[in-house]
C-alpha positions in Angstrom: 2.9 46.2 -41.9 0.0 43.8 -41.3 -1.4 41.1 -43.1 -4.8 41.4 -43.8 -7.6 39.5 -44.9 -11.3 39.8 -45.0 -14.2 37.2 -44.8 -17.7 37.4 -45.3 -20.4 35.8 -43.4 -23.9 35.1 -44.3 -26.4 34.6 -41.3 -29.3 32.8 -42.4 -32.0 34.8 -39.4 -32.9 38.4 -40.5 -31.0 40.3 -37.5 -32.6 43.6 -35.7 -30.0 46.7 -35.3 -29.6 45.7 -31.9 -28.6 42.6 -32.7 -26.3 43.5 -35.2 -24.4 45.8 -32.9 -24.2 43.0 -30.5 -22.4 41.0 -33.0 -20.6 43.1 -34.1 -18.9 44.4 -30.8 -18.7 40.6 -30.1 -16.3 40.2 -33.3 -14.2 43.2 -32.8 -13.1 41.5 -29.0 -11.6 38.6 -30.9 -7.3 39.6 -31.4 -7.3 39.7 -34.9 -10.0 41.6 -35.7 -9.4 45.0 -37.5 -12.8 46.2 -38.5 -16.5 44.6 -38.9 -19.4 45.8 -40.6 -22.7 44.5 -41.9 -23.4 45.4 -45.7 -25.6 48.3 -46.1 -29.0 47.0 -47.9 -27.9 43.2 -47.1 -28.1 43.0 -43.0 -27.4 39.1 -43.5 -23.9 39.2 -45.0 -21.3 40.2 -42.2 -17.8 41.6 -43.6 -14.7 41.6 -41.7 -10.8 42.5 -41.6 -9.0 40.3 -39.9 -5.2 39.9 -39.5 -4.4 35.9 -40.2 -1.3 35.5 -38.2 -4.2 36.2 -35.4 -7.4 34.6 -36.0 -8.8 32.1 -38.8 -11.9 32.9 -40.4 -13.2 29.4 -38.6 -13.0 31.2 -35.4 -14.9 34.1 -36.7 -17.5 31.4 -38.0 -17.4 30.1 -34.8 -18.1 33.5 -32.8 -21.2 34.2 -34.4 -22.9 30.6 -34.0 -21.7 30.6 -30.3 -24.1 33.5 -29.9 -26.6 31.5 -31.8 -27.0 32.4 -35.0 -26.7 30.2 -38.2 -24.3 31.0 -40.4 -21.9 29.9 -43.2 -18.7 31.4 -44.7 -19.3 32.9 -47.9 -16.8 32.1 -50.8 -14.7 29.8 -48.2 
């Protein structure tokens, strides 16, 4: 059985569905990464499942600022 965790990440720009799928397919390439969704009603606070023995949630920080979005880890 896996170990799993989940993050959350806040992006401070308002994001349009487009650009939420592209993140989102961009996060699920990382090994690691089980599943990733945006909130429903909060399209700034990214949620995902992550396996730890995989990925760090610093790498998954790290994904979405490469793109170039600002963005913090919530509750980290």
């Amino acid at each position: 059985m896996k170990n799993l965790s989940d993050v959350m990440i806040h992006l401070d720009e308002p994001l349009s569905q487009t650009h939420r799928n592209t993140l989102e397919e961009r996060m699920r390439a990382l090994p690691g990464v089980i599943a990733v969704r945006f909130n429903p009603g909060k399209n700034h606070l990214l949620l995902i499942a992550f396996d730890p023995d995989q990925v760090r949630p610093i790498a998954l920080l790290a994904q979405a600022k490469s793109i170039g979005y600002t963005a913090q880890l919530v509750g980290a």
